[in-house]
DRENMARTI-600958 format. One record per residue (C-alpha): y, z negated, x negated; residue in three letters. Coordinates in Angstrom, 2 decimals. Example, Ala and Ser with C-alpha at 12.3 -4.5 7.8 and 13.67 -1.06 7.14 Angstrom:
<sites>
{Y->-4.50&Z->-7.80&X->-12.30&type->ala}
{Y->-1.06&Z->-7.14&X->-13.67&type->ser}
</sites>
This chain:
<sites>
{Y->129.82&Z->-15.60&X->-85.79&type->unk}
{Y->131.84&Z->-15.11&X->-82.60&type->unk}
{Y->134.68&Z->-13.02&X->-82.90&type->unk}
{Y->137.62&Z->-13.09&X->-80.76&type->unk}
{Y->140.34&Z->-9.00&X->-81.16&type->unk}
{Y->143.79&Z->-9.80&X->-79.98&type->unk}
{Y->146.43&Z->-7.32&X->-78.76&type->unk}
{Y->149.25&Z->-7.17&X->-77.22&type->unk}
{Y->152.10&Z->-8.17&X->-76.53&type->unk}
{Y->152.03&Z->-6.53&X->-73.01&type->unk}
{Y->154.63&Z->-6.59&X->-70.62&type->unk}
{Y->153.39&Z->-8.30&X->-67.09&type->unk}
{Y->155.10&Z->-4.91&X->-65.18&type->unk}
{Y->152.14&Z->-3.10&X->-67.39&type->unk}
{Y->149.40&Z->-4.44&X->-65.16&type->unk}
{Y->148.59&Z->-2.18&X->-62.82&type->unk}
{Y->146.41&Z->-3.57&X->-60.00&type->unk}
{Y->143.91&Z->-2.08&X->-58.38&type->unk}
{Y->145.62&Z->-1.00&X->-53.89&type->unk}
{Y->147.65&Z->-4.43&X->-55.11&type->unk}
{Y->145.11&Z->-6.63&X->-56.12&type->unk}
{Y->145.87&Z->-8.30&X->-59.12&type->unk}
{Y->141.88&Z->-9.11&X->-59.18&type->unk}
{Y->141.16&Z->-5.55&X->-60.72&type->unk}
{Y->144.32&Z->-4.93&X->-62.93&type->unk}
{Y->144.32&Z->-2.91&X->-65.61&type->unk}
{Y->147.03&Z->-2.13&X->-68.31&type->unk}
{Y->148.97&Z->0.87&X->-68.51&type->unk}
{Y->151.33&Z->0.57&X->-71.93&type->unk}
{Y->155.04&Z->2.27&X->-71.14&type->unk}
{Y->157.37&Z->3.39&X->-73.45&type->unk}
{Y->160.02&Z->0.42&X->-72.18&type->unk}
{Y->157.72&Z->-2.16&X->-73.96&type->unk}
{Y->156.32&Z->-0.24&X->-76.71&type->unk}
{Y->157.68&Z->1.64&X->-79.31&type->unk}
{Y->154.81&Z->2.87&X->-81.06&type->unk}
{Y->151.36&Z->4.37&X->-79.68&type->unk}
{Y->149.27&Z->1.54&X->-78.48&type->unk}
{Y->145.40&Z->2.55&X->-79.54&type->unk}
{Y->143.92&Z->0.18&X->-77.61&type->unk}
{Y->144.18&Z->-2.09&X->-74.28&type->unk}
{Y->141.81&Z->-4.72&X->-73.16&type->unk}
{Y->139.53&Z->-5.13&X->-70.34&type->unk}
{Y->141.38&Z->-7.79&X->-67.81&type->unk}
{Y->138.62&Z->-7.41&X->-64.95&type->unk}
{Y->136.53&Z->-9.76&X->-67.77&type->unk}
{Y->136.40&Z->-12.79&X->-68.95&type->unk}
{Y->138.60&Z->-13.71&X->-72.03&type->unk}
{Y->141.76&Z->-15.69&X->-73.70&type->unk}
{Y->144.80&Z->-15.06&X->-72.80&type->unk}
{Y->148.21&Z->-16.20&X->-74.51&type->unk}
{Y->151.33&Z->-15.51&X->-72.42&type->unk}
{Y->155.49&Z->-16.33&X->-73.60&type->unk}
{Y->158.65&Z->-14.51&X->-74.60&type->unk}
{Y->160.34&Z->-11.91&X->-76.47&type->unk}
{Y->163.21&Z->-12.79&X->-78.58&type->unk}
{Y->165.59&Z->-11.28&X->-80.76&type->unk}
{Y->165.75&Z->-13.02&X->-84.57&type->unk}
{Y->167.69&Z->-12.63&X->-87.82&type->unk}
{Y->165.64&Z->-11.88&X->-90.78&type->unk}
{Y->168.11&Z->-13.35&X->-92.90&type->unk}
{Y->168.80&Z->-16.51&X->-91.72&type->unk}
{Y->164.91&Z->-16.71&X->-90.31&type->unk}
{Y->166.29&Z->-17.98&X->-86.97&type->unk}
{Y->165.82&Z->-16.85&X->-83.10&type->unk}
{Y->168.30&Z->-15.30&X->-81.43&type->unk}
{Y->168.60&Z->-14.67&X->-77.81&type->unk}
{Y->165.45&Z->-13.84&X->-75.60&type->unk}
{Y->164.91&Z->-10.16&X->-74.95&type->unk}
{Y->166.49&Z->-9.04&X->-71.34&type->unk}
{Y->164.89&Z->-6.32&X->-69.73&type->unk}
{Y->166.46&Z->-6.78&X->-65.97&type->unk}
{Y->168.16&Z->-3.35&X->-66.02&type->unk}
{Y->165.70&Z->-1.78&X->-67.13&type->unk}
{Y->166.69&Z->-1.80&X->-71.00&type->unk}
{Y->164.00&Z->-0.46&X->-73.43&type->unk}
{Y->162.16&Z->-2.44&X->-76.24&type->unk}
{Y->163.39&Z->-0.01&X->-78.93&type->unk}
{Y->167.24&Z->-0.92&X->-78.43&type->unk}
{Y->166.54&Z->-4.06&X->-80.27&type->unk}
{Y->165.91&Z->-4.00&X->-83.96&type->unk}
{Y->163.74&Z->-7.55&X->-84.51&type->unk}
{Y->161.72&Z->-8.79&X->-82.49&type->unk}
{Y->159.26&Z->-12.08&X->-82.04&type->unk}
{Y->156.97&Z->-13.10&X->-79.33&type->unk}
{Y->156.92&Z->-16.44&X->-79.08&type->unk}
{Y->153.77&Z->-17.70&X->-77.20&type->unk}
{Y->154.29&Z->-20.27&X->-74.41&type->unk}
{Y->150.98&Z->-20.79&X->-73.07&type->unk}
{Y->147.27&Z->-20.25&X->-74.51&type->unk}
{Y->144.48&Z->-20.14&X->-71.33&type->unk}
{Y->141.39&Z->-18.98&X->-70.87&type->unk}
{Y->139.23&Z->-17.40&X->-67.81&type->unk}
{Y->135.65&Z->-16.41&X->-66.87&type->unk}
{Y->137.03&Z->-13.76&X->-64.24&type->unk}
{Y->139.62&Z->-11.36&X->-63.72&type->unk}
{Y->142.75&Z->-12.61&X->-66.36&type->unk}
{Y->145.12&Z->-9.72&X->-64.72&type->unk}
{Y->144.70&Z->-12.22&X->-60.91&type->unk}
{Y->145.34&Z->-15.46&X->-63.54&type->unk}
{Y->148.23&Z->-13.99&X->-64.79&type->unk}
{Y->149.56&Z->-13.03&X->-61.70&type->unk}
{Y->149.60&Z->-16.68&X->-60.86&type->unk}
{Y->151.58&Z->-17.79&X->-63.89&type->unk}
{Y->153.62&Z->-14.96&X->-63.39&type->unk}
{Y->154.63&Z->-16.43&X->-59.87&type->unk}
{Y->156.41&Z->-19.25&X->-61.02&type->unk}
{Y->159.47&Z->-17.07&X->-60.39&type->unk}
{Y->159.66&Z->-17.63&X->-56.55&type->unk}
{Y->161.94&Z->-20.33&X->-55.73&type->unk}
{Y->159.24&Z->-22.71&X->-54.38&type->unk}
{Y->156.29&Z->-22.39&X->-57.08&type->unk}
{Y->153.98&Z->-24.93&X->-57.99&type->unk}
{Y->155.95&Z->-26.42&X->-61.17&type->unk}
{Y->152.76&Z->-29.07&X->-61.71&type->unk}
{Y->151.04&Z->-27.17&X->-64.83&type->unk}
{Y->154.73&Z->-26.32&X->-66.47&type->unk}
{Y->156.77&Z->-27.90&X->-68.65&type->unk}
{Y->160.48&Z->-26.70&X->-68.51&type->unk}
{Y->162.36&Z->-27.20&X->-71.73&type->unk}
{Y->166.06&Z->-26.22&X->-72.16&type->unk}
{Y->166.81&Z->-22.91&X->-73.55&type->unk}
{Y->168.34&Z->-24.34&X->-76.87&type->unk}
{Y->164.83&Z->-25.95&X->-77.47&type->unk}
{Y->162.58&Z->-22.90&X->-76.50&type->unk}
{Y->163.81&Z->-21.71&X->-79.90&type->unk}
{Y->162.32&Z->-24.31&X->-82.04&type->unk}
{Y->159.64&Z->-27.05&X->-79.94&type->unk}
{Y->156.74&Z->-24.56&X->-81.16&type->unk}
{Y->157.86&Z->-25.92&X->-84.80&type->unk}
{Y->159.14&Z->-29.57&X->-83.71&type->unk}
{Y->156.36&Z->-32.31&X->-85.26&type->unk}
{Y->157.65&Z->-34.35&X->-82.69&type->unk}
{Y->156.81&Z->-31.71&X->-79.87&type->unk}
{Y->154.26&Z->-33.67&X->-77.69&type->unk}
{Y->150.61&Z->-31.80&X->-77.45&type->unk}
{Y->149.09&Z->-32.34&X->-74.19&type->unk}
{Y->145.46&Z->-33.56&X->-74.72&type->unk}
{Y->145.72&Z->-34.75&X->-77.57&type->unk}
{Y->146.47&Z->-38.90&X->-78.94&type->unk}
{Y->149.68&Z->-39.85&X->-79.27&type->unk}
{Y->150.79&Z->-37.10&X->-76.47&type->unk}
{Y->152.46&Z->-40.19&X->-74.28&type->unk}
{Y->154.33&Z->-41.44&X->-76.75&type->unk}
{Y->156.00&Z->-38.83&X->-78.05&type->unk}
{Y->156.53&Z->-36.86&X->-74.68&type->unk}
{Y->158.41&Z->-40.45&X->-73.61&type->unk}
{Y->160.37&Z->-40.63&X->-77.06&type->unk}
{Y->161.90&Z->-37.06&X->-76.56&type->unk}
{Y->162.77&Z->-38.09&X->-73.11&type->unk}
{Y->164.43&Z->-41.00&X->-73.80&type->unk}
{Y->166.54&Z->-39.36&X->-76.27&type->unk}
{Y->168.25&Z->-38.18&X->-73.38&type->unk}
{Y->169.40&Z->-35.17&X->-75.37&type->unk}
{Y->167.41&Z->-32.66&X->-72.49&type->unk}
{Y->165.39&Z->-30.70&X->-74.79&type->unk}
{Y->163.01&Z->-31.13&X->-71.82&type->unk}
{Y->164.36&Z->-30.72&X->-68.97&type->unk}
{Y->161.93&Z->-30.83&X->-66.21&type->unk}
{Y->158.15&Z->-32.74&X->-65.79&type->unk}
{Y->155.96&Z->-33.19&X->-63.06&type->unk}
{Y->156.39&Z->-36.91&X->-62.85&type->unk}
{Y->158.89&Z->-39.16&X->-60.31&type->unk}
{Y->159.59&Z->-41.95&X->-63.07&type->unk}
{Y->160.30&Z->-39.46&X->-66.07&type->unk}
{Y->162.13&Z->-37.23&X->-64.04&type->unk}
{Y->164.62&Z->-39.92&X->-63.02&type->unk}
{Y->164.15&Z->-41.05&X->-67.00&type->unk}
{Y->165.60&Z->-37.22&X->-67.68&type->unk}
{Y->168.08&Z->-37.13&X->-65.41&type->unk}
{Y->169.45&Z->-40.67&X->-65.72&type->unk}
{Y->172.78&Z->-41.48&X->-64.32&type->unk}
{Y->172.49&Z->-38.80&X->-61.67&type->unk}
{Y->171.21&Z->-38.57&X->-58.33&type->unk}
{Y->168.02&Z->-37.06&X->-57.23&type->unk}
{Y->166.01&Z->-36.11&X->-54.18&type->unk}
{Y->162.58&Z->-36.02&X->-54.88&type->unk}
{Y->159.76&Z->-34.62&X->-52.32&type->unk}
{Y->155.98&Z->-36.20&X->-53.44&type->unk}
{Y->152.91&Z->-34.72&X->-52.20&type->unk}
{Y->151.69&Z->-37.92&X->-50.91&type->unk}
{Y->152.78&Z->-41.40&X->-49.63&type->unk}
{Y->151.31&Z->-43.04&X->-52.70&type->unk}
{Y->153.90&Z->-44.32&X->-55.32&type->unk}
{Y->152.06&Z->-43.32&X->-58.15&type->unk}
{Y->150.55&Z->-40.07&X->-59.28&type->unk}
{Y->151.36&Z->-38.03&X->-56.97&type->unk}
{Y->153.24&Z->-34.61&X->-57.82&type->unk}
{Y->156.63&Z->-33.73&X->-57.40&type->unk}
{Y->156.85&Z->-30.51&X->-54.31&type->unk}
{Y->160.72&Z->-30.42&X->-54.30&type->unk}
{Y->163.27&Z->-31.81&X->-56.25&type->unk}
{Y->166.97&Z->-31.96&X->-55.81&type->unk}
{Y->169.94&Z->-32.93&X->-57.74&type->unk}
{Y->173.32&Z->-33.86&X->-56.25&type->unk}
{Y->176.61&Z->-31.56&X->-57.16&type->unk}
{Y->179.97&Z->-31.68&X->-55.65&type->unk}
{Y->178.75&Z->-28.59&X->-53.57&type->unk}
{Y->175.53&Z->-30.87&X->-52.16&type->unk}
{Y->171.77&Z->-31.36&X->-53.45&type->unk}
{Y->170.60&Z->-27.98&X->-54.87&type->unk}
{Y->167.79&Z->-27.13&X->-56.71&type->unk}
{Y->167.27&Z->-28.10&X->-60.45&type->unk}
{Y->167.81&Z->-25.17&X->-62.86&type->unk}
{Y->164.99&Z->-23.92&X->-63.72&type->unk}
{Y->164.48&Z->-22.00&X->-67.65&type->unk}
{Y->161.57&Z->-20.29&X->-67.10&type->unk}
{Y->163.00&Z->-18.87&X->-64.00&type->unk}
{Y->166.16&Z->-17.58&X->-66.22&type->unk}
{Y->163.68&Z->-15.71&X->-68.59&type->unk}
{Y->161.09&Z->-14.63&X->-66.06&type->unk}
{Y->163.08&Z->-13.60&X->-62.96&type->unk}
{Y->166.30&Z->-13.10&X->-63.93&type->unk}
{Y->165.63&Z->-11.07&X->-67.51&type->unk}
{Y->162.28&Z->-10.04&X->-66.88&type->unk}
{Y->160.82&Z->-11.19&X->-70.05&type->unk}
{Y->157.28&Z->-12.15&X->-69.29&type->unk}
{Y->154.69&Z->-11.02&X->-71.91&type->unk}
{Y->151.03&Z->-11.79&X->-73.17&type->unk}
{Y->148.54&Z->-10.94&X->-75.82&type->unk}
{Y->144.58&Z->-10.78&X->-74.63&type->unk}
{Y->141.09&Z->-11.14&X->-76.25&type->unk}
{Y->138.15&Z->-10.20&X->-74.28&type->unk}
{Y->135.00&Z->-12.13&X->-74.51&type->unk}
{Y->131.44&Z->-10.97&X->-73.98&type->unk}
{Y->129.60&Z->-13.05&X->-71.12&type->unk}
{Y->127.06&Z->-14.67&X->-73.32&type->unk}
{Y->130.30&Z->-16.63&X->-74.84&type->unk}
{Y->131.07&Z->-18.20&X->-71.65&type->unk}
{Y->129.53&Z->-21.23&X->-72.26&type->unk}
{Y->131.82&Z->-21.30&X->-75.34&type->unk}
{Y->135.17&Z->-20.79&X->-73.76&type->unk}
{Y->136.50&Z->-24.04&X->-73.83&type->unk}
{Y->135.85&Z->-24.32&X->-77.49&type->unk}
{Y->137.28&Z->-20.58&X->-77.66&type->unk}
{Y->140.54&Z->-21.78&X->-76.37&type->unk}
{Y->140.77&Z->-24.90&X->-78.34&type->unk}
{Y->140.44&Z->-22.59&X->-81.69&type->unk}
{Y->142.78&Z->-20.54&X->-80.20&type->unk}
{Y->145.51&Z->-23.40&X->-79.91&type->unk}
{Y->145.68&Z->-24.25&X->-83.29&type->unk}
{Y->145.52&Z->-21.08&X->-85.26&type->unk}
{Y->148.66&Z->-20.22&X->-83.79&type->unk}
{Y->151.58&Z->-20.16&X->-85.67&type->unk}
{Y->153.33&Z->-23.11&X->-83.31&type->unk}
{Y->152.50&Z->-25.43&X->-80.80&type->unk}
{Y->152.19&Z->-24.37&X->-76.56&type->unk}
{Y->152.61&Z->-26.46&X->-73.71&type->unk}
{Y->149.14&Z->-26.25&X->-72.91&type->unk}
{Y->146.57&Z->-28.73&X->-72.35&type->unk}
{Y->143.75&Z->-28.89&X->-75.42&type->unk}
{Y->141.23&Z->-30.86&X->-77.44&type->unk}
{Y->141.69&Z->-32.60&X->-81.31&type->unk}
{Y->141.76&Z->-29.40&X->-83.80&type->unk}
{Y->138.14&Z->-27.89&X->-84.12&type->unk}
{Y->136.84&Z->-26.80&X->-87.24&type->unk}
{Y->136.95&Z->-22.89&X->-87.47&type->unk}
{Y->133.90&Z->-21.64&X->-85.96&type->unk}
{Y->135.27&Z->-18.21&X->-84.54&type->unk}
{Y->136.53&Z->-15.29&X->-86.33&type->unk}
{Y->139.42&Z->-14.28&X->-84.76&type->unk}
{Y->141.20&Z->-10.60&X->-84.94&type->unk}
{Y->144.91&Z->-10.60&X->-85.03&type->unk}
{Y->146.27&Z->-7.02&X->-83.72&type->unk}
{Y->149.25&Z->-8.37&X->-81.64&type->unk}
{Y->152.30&Z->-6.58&X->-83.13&type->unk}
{Y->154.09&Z->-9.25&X->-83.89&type->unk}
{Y->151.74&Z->-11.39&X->-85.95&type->unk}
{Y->150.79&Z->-14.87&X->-84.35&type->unk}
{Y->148.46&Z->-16.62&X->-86.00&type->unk}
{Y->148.08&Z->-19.05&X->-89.34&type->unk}
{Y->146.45&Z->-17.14&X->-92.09&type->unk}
{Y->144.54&Z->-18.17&X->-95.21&type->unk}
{Y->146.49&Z->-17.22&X->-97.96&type->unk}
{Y->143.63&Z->-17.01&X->-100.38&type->unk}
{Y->140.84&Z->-15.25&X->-97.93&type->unk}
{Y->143.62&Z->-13.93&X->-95.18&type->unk}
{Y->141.22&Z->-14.96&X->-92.59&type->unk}
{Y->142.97&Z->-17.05&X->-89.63&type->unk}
{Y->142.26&Z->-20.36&X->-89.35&type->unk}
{Y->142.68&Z->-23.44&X->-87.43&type->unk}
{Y->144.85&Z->-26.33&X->-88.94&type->unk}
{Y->147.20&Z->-29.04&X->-87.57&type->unk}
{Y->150.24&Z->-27.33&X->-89.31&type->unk}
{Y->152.61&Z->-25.23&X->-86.86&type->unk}
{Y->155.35&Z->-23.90&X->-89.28&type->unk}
{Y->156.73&Z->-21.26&X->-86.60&type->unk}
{Y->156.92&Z->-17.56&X->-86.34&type->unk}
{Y->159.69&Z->-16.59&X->-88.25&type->unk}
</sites>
């Protein structure tokens, strides 16, 4: 059986590419992001999964998130006492992962392709990974519910790739939207402005808050031996549901569990049998804390 050894989370600012090329990055583990020894670190020059989100802050007590982790002045890991990683996105790739990161990791310039991310308000980052009504992409039934939470109007997400449900989101208010194309249809979304009493400025953007402006950016990695290439896909997919909650990405119906996976992330992500302990994939996403 294939096995897939998770670790992590890293911090993006521990990549450390090779004369700046993100192609060749390897990971160099500070104390800022760690608090304890880290024994091992993955190989991002190969092919592998990769599962990238946030830090936050919860209460044990209550067993609800806080406020995500903000490292912008340089704060260290260790001044905060508990602490979740709550994954965002679940990818995979056959080359260097350190250059694909990289790329997500750019969404923080002010004009970054948006197509491939959903933006959901900061009050709902805390809880759509456990929402049954959280809309997974790929799967039946995704349209529905994606248009349902929109039309609730009550902005748990807050920004999609599409003309008609942006205007949907943003009902009542006025928009200037650039499109990629002249068609009327299908065509992504390269600029969008809403209208305030100081002009059209740019829609606020959460992952920009978390990513740019507290530096929170983390991910957990699994290498993969090249024979498994031709498995990747269905390598992700497994991946996808034996987490803990529901990402934003893009995946197939829930796969029977084919792979062994390894959890040695520090913060404990994935679904576990509670008679065998082994991880498994299911359709239930009951959350991380």
């Amino acid at each position: 059986m294939a096995q897939l050894t998770f670790y992590g989370p890293f911090h993006f600012n521990e990549i450390q590419p090779k004369k700046n090329n993100y192609s060749q990055g390897n990971i160099v583990p500070t104390e800022q992001f760690h608090s304890s020894v880290i024994p091992f670190t993955p190989n991002l020059s190969i092919p592998g999964i990769y599962i990238w989100g946030f830090m936050y802050e919860y209460n044990p007590l209550q067993k609800e998130l806080l406020n995500p982790l903000d490292f912008s002045k340089g704060q260290n890991i260790s001044e905060y006492k508990n602490i979740q990683f709550i994954p965002y996105y679940v990818g995979k790739k056959k080359s260097s992962i350190s250059s694909r990161l990289n790329q997500h990791h750019s969404i923080i310039t002010p004009k970054a392709d948006a197509t491939k991310f959903l933006r959901l308000s900061l009050k709902y980052m805390k809880e759509f990974f456990k929402d049954d009504n959280f809309p997974i992409y790929g799967v039946k039934g995704y349209k529905e519910k994606l248009e349902k939470k929109i039309n609730a109007n009550n902005k748990d997400i807050e920004y999609i790739n599409s003309e008609p449900y942006l205007r949907q989101i943003f009902k009542g208010q006025e928009l200037e939207i650039k499109l990629s194309g002249t068609k009327n249809k299908d065509c992504p979304i390269i600029d969008q402005k809403i209208k305030t009493s100081q002009g059209f400025v740019d829609l606020e953007d959460t992952l920009y808050k978390l990513i740019a402006k507290k530096n929170n950016f983390f991910f957990c990695y699994a290498e993969i031996d090249y024979s498994l290439l031709p498995l990747l896909e269905r390598l992700e997919t497994q991946v996808f549901w034996s987490l803990k909650g529901r990402t934003i990405s893009k995946t197939q119906r829930c796969p029977t569990t084919v792979f062994q996976i390894e959890d040695y992330t520090q913060t404990g992500i994935f679904k576990k049998d509670l008679e065998t302990c082994q991880i498994v994939a299911s359709e239930e996403f009951k959350g991380y804390v």
